[in-house]
N, C-alpha and C positions, 0 to 999 in steps of 0.2 A: 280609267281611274277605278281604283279599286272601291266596293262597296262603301264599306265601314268608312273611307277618306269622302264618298259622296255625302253619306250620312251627316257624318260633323259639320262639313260645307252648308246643308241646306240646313241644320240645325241653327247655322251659326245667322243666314240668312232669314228665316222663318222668326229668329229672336228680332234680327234689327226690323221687321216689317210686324213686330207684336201679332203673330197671328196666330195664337194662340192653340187653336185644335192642331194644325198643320203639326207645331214645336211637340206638342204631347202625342204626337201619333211618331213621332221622329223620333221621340226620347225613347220610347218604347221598343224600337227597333234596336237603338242603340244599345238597350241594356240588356236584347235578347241577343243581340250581335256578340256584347263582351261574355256575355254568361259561354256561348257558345265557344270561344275563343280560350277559356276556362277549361273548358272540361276536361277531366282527363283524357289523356291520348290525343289532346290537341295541342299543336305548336303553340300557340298564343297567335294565330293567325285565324283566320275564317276562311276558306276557299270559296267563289263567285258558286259552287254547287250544293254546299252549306249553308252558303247566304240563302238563296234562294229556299231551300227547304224549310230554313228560320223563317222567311216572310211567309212563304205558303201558312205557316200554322198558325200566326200571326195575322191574317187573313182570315183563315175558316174562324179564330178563335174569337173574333173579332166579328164574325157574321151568325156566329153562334151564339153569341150575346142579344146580338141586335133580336135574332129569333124569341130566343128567352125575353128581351124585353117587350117586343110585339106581344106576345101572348099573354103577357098583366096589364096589354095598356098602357104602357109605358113609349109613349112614343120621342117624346124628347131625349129618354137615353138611348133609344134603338139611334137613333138618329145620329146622335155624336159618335155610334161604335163603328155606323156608317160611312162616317165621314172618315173616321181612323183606317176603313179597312180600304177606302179609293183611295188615299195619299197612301200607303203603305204598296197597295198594288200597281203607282206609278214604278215602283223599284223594280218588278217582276217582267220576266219576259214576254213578249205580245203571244197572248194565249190562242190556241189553235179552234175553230170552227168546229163546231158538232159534226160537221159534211168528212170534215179534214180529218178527226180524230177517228169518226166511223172508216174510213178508208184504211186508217195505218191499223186499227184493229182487224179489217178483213184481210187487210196482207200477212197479219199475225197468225189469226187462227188458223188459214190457209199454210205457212210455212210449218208449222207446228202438229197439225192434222188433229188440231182440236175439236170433238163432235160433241159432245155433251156436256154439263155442270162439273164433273169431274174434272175436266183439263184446264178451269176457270183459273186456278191460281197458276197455272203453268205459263198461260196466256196473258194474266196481271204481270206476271214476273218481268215478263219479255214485254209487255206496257210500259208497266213502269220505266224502265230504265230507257225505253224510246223517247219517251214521252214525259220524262221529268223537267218538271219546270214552267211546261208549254201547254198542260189540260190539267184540269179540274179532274182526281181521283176517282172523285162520287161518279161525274159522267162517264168516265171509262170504265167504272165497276158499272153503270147500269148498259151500257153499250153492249158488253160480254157477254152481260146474264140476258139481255136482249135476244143476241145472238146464238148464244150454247142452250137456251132455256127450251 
């Protein structure tokens, strides 16, 4: 099933069980889904690699709030951003272990002859695209700098 048809599905469910955070973390996907679906140079479709990207930001932006509101004291709104960002990252693919991630970086910088901070973007690049979707950015950029530092 594709995304965007999950999306509407549990949208439609989350209305008839009135559960309110659940529907508003769901609407928000939805309208980062159509916006995406929008944009220039896209079909009017969203690809499952797309999506994925859409929730990742939708995630950090989401856990980036919740930070911003811890830090005024604000704990009842960290909290709902909190709850937006676990129902949003049911969507996401099961993310890889710190153990598992340091691993595919040392095969990286190893294939690569990566020795110092200089070859870090060359190493991200070749991350990235292994590892999209299934790690945490931040942890891969500190895993690198870990290792090349």
């Amino acid at each position: 099933m594709a995304l965007v048809d999950e999306i509407n599905n549990d949208i439609k469910v989350a209305m008839k069980a009135k559960a309110k955070e659940t529907l508003e973390a769901l609407r928000a996907v939805k309208s980062a889904l159509l916006l995406a679906a929008s944009e220039k140079g896209a079909d009017g479709n969203v690809s499952e690699d797309a999506g994925i990207l859409v929730l990742q930001r939708l995630v950090k932006q989401r856990k980036e709030a919740a930070d911003a509101y811890n830090g005024q004291k604000r704990s009842d709104l960290a909290d709902a951003e909190m709850q937006q960002a676990s129902v949003i990252e049911t969507y996401l693919p099961a993310q890889l272990s710190e153990e598992e991630v340091a691993k595919i970086v040392d095969d990286i910088i190893t294939q690569t002859g990566a020795s110092s901070m200089k070859d870090m973007g060359k190493v991200m690049g070749m991350t990235a695209q292994k590892l999209a979707g299934k790690a945490d950015n931040k942890l891969v950029s500190n895993l690198v700098k870990a290792k090349l530092g």
